[in-house]
C-alpha positions in Angstrom: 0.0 0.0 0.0 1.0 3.8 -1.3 2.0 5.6 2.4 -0.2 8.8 2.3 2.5 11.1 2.6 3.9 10.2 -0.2 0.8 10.0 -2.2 -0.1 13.4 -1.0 3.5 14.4 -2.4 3.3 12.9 -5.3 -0.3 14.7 -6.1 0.9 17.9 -5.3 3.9 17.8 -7.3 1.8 16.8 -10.4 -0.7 19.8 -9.6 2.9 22.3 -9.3 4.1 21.3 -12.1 0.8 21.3 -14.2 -0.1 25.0 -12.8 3.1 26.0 -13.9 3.0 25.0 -17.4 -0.7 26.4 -17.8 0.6 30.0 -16.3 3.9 30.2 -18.2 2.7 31.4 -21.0 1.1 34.1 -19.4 4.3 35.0 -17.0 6.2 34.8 -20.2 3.8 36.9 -22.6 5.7 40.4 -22.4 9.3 38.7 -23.3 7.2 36.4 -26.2 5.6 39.9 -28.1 9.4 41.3 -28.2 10.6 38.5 -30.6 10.5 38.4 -34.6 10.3 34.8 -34.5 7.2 34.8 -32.4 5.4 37.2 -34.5 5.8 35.8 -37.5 4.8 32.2 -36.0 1.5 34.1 -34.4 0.7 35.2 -38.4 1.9 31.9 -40.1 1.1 29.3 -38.0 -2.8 30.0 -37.2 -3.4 29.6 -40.9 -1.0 26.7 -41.4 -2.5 24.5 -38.6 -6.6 25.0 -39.8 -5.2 23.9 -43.2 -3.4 20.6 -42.0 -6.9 20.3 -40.2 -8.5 20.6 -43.2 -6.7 17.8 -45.2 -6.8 15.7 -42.4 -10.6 15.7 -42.4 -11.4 15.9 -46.2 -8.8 12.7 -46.9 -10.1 11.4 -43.9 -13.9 11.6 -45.0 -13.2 10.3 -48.1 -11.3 7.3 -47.5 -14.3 6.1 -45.3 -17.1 6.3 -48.2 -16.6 4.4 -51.5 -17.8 7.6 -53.7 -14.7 9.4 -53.2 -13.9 12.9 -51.9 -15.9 15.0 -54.2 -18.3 16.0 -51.0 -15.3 17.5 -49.4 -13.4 19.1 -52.0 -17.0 20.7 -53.4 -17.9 21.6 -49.6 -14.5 22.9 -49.0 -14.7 25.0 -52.2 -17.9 26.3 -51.7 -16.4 27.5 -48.0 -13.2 28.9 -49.6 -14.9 30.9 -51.8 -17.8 32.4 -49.9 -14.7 33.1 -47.3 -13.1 35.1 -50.3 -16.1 36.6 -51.6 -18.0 37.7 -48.2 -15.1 37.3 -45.8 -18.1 36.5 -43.3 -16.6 32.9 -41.4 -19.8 32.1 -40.0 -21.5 32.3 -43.6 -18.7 30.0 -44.7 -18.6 27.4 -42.4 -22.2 27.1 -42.6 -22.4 26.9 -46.1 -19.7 24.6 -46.4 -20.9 21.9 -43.1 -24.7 22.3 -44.6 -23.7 21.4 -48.3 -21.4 18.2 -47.2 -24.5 17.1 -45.0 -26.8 17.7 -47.8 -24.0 15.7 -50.6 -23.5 13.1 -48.2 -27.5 12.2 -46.8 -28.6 12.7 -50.2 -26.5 10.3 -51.8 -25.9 12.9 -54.6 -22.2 12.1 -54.9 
């Protein structure tokens, strides 16, 4: 059996350590808006990660249906370019989720 001591150790150590990482960033904030590096990850990375995101979900999608990934690539385009054209994000991700539900219940593709 685990003496409680050291369980109670153990558990607080864990919760340090875990509090610490969660409030670095913020302690660290004023030295992180200083760097060049930094600033350019905060503009290149944001758009970088929701396209891996994308990928991962359209090849994804399509692997698991036999039809292929024209419901993704269509939905994705039709998201793309309302996001282009309108530059409204709630217009496009609306557009694009309700057209892939429509494509895929309606067995159009």
């Amino acid at each position: 059996m685990i003496e409680t001591g050291y369980a109670i150790g153990v558990i607080a150590a864990m919760a340090l350590i875990t509090f610490a990482l969660r409030a670095l960033p913020f302690v660290a904030s004023r030295w992180l808006q200083r760097h060049d590096v930094v600033r350019r990850l905060g503009q290149f990375l944001p758009l970088a990660i929701m396209t891996l995101l994308l990928l991962h979900a359209i090849v994804g999608s399509a692997r698991e249906h036999a039809g292929g990934p024209w419901p993704e690539l269509l939905s994705a385009g039709l998201a793309a370019l309302l996001q282009w054209r309108s530059r409204n994000p709630l217009l496009s991700i609306v557009a694009g989720t309700g057209l892939y539900v429509l494509l895929r219940n309606l067995g159009l593709t």
